[in-house]
N, CA, C, O and CB atoms as a CASP TS submission, in Angstrom:
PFRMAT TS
TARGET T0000
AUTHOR 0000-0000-0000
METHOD Language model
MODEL 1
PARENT N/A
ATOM      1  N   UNK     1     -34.234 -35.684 -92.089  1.00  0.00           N
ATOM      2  CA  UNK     1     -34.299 -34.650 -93.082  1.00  0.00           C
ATOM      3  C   UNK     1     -35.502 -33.728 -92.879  1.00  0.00           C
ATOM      4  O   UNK     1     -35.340 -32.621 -93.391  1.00  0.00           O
ATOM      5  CB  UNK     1     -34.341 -35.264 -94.447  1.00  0.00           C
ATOM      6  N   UNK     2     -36.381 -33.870 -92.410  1.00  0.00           N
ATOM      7  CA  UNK     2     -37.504 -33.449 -91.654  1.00  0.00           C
ATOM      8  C   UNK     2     -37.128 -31.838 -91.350  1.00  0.00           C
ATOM      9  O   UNK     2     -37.640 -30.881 -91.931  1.00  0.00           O
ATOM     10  CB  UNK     2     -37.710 -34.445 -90.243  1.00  0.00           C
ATOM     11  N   UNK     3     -36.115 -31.776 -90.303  1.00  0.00           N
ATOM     12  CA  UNK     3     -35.708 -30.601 -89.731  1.00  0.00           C
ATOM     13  C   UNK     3     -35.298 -29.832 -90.701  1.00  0.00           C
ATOM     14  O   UNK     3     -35.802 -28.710 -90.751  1.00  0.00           O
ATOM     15  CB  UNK     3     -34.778 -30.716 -88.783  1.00  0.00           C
ATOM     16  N   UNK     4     -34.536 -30.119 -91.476  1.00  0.00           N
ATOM     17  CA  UNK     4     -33.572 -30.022 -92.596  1.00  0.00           C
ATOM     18  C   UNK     4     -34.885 -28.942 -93.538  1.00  0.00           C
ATOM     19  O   UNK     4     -34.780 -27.746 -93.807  1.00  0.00           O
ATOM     20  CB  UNK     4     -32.966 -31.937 -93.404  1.00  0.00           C
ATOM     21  N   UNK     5     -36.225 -30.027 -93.914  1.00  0.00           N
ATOM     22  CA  UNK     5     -36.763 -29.233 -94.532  1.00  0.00           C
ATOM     23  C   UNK     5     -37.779 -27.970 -93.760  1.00  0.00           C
ATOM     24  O   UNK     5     -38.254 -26.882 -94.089  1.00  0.00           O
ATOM     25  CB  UNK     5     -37.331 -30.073 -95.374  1.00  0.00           C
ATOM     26  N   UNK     6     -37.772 -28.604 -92.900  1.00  0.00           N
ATOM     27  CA  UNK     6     -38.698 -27.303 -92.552  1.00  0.00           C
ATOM     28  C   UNK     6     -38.021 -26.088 -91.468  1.00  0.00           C
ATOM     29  O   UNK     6     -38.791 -25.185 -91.141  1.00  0.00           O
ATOM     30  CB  UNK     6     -40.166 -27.942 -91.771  1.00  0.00           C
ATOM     31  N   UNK     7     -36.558 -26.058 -90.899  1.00  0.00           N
ATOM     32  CA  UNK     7     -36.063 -25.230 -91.121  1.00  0.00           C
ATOM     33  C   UNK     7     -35.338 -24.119 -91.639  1.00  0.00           C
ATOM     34  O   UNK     7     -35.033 -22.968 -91.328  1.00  0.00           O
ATOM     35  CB  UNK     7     -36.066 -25.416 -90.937  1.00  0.00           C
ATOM     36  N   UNK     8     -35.130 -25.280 -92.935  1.00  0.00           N
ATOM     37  CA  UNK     8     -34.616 -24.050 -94.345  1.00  0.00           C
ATOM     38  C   UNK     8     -35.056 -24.005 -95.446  1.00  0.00           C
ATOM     39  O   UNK     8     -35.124 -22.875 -95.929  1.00  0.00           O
ATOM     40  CB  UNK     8     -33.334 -24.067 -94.879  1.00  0.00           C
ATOM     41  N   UNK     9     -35.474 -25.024 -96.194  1.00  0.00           N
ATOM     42  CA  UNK     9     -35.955 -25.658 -97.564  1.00  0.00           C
ATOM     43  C   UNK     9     -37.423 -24.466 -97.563  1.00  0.00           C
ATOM     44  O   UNK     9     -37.613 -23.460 -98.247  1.00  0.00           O
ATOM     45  CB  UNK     9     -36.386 -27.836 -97.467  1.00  0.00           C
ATOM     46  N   UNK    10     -38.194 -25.054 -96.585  1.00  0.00           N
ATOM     47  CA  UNK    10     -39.466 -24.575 -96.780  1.00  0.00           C
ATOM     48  C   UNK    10     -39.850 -22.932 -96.700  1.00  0.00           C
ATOM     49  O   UNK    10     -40.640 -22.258 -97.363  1.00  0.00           O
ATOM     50  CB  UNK    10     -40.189 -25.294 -95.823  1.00  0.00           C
ATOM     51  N   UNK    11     -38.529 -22.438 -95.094  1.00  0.00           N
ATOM     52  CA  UNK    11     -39.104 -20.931 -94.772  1.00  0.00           C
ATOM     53  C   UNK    11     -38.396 -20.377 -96.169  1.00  0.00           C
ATOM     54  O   UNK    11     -38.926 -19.370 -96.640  1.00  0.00           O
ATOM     55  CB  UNK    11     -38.481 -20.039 -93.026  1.00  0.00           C
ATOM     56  N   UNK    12     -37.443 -20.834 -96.767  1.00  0.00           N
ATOM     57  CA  UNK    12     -36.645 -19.618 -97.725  1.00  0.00           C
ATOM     58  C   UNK    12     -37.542 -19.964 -98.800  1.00  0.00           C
ATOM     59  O   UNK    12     -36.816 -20.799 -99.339  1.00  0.00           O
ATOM     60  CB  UNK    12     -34.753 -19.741 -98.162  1.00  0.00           C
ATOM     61  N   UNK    13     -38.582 -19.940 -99.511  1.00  0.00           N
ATOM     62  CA  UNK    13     -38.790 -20.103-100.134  1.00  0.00           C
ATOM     63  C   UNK    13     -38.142 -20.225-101.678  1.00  0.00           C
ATOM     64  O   UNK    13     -38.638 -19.556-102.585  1.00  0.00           O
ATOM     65  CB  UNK    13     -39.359 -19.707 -99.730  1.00  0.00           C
ATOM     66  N   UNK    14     -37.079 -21.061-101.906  1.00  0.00           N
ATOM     67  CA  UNK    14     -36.267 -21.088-102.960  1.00  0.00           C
ATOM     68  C   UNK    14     -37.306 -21.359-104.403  1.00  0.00           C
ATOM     69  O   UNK    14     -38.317 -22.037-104.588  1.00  0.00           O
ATOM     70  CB  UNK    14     -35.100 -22.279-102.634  1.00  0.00           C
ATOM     71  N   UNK    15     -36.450 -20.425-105.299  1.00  0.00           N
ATOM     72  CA  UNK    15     -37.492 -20.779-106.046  1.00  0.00           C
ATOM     73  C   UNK    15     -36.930 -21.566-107.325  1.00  0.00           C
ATOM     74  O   UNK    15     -37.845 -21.661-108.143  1.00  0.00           O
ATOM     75  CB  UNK    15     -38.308 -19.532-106.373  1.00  0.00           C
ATOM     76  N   UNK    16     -35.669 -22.206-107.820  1.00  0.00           N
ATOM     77  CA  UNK    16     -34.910 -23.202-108.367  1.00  0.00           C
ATOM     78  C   UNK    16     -33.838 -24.184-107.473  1.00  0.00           C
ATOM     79  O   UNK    16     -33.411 -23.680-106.434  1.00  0.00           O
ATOM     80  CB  UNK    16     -34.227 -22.500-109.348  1.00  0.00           C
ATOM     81  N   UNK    17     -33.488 -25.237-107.740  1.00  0.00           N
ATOM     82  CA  UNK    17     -32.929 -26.515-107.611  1.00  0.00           C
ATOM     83  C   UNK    17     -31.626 -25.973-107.462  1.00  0.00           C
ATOM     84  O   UNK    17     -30.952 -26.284-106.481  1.00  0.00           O
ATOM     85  CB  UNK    17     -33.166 -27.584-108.764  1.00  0.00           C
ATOM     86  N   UNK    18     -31.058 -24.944-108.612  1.00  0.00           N
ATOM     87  CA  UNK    18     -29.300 -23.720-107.927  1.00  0.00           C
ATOM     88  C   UNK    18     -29.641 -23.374-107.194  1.00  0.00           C
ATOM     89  O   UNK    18     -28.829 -23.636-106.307  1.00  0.00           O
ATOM     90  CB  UNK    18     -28.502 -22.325-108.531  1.00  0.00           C
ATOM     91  N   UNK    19     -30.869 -22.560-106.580  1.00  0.00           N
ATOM     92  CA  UNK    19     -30.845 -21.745-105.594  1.00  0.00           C
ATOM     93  C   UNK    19     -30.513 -22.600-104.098  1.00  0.00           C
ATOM     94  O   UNK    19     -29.730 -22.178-103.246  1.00  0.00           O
ATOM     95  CB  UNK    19     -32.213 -20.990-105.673  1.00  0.00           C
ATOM     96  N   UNK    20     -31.501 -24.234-103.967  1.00  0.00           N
ATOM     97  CA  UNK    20     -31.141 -25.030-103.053  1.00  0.00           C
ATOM     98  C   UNK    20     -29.681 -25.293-103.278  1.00  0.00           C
ATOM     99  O   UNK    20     -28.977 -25.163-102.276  1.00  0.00           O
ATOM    100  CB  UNK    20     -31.971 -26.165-103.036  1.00  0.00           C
ATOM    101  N   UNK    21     -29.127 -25.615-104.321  1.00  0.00           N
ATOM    102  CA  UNK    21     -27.640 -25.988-104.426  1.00  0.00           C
ATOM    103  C   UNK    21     -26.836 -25.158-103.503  1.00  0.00           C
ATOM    104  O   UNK    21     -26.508 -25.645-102.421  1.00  0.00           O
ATOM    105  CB  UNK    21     -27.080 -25.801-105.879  1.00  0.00           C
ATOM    106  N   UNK    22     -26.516 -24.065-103.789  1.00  0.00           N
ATOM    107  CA  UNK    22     -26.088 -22.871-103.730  1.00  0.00           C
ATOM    108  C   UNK    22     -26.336 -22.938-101.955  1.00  0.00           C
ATOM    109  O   UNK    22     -25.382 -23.232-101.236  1.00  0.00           O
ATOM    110  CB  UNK    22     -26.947 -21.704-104.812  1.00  0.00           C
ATOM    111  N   UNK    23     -27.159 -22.756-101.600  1.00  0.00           N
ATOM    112  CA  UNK    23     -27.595 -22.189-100.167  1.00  0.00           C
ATOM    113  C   UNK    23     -27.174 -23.208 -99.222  1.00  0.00           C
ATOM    114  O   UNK    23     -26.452 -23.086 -98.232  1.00  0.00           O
ATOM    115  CB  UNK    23     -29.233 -21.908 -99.983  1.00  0.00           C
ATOM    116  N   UNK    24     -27.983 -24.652 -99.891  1.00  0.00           N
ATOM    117  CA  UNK    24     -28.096 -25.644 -98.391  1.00  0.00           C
ATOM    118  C   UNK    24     -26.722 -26.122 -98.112  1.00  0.00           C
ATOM    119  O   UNK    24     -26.696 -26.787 -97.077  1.00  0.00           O
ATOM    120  CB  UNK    24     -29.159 -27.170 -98.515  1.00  0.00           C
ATOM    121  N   UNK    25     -25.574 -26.002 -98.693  1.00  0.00           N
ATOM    122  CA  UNK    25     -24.067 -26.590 -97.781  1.00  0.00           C
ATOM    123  C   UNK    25     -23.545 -25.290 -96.669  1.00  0.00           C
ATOM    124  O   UNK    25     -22.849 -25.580 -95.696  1.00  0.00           O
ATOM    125  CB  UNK    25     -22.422 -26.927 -99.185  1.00  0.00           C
ATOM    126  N   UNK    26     -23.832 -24.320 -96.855  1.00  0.00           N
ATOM    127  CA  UNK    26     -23.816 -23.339 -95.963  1.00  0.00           C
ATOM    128  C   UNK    26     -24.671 -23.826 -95.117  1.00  0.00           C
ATOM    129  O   UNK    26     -23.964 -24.229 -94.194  1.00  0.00           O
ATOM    130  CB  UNK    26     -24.080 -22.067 -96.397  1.00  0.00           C
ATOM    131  N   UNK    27     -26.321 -24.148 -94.725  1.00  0.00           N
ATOM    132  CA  UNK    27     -27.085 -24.084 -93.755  1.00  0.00           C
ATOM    133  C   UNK    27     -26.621 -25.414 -93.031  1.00  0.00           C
ATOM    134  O   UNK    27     -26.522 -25.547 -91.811  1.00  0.00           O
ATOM    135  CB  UNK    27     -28.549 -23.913 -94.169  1.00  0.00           C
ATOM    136  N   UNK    28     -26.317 -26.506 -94.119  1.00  0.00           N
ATOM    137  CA  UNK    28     -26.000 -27.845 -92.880  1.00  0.00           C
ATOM    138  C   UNK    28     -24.036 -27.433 -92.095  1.00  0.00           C
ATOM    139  O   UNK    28     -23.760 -28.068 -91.077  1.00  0.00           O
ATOM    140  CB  UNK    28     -25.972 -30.102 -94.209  1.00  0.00           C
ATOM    141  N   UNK    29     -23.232 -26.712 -92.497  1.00  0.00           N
ATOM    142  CA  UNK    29     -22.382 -26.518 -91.541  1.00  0.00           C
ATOM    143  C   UNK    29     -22.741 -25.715 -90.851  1.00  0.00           C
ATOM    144  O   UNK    29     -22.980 -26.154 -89.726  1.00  0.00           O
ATOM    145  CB  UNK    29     -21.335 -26.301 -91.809  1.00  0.00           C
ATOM    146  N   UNK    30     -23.000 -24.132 -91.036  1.00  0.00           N
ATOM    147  CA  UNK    30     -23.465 -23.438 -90.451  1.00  0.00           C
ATOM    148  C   UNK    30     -24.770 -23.696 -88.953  1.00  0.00           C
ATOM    149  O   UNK    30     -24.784 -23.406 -87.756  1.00  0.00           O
ATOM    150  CB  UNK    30     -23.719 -22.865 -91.526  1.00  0.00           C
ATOM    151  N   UNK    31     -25.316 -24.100 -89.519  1.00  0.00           N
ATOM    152  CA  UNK    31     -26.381 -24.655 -88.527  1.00  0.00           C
ATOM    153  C   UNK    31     -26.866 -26.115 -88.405  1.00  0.00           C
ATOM    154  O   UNK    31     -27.104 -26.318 -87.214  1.00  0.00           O
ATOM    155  CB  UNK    31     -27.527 -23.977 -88.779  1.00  0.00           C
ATOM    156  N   UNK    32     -27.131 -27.305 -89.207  1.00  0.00           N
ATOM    157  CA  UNK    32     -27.244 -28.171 -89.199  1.00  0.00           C
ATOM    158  C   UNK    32     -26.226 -29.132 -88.359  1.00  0.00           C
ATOM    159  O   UNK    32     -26.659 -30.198 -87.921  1.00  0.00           O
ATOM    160  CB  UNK    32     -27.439 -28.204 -90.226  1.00  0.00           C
ATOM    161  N   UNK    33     -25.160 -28.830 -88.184  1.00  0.00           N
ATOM    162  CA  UNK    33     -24.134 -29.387 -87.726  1.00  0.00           C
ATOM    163  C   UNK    33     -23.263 -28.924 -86.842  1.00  0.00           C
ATOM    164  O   UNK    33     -22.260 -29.509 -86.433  1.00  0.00           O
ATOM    165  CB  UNK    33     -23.611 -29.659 -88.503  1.00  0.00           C
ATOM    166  N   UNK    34     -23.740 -27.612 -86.475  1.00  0.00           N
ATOM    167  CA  UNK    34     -22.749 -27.269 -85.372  1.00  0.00           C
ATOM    168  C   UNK    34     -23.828 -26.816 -83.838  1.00  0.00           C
ATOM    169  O   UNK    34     -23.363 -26.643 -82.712  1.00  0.00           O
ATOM    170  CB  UNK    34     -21.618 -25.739 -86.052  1.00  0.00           C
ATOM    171  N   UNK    35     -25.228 -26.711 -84.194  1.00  0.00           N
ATOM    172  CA  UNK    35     -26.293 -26.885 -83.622  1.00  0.00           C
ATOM    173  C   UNK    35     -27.255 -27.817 -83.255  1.00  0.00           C
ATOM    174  O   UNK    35     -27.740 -28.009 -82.139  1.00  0.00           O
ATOM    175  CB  UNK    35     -26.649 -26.388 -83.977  1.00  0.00           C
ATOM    176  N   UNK    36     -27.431 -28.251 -84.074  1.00  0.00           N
ATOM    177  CA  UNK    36     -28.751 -29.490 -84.174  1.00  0.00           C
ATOM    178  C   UNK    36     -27.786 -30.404 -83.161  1.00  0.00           C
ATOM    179  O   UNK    36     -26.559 -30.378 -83.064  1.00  0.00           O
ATOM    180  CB  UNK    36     -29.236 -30.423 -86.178  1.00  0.00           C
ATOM    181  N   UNK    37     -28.900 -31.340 -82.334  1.00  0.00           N
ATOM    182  CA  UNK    37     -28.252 -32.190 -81.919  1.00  0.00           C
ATOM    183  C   UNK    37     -29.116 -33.725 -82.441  1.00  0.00           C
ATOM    184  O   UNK    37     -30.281 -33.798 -82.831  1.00  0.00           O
ATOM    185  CB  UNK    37     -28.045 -31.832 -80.394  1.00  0.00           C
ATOM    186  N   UNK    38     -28.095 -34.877 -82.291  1.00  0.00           N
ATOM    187  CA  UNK    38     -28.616 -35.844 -82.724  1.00  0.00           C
ATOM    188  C   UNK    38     -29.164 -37.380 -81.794  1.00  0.00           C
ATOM    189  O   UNK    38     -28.315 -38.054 -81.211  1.00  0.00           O
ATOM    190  CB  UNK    38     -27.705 -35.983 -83.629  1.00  0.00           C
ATOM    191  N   UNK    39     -30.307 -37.686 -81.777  1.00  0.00           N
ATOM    192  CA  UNK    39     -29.724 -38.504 -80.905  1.00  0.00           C
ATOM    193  C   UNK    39     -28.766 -39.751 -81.146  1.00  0.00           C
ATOM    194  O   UNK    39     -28.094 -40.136 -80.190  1.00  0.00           O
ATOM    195  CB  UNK    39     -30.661 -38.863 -80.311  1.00  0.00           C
ATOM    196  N   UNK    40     -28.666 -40.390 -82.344  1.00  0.00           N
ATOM    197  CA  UNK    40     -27.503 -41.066 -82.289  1.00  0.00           C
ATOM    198  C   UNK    40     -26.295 -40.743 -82.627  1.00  0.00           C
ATOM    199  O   UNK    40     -25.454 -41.440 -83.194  1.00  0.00           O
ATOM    200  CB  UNK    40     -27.617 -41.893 -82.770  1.00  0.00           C
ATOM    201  N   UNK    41     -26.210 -39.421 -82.183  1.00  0.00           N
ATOM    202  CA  UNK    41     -24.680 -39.220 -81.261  1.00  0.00           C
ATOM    203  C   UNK    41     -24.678 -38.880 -80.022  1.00  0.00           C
ATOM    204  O   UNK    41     -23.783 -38.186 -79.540  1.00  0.00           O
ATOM    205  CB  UNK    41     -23.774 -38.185 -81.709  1.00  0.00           C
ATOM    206  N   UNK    42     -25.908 -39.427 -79.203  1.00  0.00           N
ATOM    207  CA  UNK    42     -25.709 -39.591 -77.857  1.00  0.00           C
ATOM    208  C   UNK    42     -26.558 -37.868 -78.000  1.00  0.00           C
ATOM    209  O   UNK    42     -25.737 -37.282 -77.294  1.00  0.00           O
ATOM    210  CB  UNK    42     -23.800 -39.967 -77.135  1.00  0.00           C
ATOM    211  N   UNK    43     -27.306 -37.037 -78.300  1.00  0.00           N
ATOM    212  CA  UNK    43     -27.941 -36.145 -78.054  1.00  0.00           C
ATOM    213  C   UNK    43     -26.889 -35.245 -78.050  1.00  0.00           C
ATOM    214  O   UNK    43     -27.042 -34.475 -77.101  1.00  0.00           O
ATOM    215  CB  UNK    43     -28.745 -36.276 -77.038  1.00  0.00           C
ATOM    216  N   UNK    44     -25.600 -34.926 -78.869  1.00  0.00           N
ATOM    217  CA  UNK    44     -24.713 -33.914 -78.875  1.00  0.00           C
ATOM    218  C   UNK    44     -24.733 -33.621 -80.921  1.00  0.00           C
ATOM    219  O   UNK    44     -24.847 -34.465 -81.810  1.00  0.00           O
ATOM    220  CB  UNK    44     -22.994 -34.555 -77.935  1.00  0.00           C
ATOM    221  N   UNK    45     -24.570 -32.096 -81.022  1.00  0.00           N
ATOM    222  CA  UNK    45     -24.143 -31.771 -82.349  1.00  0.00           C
ATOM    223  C   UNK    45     -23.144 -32.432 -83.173  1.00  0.00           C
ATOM    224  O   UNK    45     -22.070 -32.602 -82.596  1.00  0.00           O
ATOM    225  CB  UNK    45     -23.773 -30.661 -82.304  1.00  0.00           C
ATOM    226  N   UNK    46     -23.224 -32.898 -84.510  1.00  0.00           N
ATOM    227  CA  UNK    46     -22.307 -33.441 -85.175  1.00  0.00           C
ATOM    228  C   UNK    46     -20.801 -32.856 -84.661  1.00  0.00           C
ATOM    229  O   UNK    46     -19.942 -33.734 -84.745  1.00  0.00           O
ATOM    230  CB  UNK    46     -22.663 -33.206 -86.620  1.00  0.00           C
ATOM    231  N   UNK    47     -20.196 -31.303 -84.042  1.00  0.00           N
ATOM    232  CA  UNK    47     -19.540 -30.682 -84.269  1.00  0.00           C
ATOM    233  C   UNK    47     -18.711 -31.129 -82.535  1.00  0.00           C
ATOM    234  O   UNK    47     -17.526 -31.403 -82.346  1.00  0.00           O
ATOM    235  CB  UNK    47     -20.184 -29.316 -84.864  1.00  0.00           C
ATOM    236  N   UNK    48     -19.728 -31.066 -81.605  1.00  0.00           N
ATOM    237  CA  UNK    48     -19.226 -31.952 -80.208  1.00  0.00           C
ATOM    238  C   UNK    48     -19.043 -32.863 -80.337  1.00  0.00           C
ATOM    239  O   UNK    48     -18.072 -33.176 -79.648  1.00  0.00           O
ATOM    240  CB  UNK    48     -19.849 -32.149 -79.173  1.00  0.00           C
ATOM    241  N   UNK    49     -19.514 -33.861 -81.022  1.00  0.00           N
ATOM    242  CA  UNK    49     -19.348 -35.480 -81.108  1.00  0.00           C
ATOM    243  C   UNK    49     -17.840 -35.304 -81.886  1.00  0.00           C
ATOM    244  O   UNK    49     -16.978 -35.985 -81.329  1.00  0.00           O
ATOM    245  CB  UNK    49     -20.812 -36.495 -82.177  1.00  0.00           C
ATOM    246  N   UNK    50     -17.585 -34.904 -82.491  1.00  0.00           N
ATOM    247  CA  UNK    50     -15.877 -34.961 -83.420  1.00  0.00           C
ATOM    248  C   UNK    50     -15.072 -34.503 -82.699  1.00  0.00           C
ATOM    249  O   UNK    50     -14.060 -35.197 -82.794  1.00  0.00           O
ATOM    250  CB  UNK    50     -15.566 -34.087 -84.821  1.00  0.00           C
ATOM    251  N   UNK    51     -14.891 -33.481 -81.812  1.00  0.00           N
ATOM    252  CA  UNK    51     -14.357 -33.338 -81.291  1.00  0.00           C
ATOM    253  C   UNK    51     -14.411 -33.508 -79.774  1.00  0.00           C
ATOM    254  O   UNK    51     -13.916 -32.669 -79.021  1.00  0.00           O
ATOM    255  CB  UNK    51     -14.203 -32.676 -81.766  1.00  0.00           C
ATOM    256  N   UNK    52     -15.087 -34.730 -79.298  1.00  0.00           N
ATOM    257  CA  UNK    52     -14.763 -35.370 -77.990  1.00  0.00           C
ATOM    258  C   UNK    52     -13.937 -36.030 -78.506  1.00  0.00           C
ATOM    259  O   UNK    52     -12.776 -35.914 -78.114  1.00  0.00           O
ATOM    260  CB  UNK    52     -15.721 -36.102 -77.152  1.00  0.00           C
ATOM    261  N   UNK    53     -14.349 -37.193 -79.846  1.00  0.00           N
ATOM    262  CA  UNK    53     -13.628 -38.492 -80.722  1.00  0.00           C
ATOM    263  C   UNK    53     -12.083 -37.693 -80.556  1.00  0.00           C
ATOM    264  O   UNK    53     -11.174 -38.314 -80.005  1.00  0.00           O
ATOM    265  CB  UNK    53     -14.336 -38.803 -82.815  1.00  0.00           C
ATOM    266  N   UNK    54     -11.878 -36.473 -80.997  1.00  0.00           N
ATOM    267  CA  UNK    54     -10.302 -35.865 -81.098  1.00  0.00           C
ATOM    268  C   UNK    54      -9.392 -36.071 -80.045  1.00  0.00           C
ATOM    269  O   UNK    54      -8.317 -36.646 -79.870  1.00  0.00           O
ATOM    270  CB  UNK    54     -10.261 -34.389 -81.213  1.00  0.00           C
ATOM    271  N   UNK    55     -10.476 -35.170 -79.187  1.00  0.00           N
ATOM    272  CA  UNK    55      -9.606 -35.822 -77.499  1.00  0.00           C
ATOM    273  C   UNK    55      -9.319 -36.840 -77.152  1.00  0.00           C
ATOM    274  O   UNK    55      -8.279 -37.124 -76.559  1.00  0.00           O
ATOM    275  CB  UNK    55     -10.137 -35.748 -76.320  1.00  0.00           C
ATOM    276  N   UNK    56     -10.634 -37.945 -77.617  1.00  0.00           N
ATOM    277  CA  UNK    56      -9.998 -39.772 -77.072  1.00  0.00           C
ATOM    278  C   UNK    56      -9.133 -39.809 -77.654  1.00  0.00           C
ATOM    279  O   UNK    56      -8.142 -40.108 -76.988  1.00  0.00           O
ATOM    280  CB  UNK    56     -10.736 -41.279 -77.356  1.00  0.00           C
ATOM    281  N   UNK    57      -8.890 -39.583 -79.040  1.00  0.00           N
ATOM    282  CA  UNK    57      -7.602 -40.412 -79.729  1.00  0.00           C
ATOM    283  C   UNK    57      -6.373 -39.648 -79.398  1.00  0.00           C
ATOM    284  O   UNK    57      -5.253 -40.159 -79.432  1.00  0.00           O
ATOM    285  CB  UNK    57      -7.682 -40.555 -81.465  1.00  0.00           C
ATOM    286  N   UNK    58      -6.619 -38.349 -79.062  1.00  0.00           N
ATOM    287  CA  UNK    58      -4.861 -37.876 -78.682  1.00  0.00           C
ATOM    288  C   UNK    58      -5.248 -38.465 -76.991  1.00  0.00           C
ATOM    289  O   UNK    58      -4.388 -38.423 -76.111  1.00  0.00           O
ATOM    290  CB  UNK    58      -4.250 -35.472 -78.883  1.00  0.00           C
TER
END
């Protein structure tokens, strides 16, 4: 959560608890998850890791 806060929480300076509501499910698909990579998913984005899983199973 680290990243989480200090790439969005902290620079936007929000200034109510709606305003985080409101904003942060946009920033974790938008960027949190189709960018960031993790290492326990093997150092790939939440968004590569689901869709390798797609390909194994078909």
């Amino acid at each position: 959560m680290k990243t989480l806060k200090v790439e969005d929480i902290y620079p936007a300076g929000y200034e109510t608890f709606s305003d985080v509501a409101e904003r942060l499910p946009t920033f974790i698909e938008q960027v949190y998850n189709s960018r960031r990579l993790h290492s326990a998913l093997g150092y790939r984005s939440p968004e590569e890791f689901e869709t390798q899983l797609d390909q194994q199973a078909a």
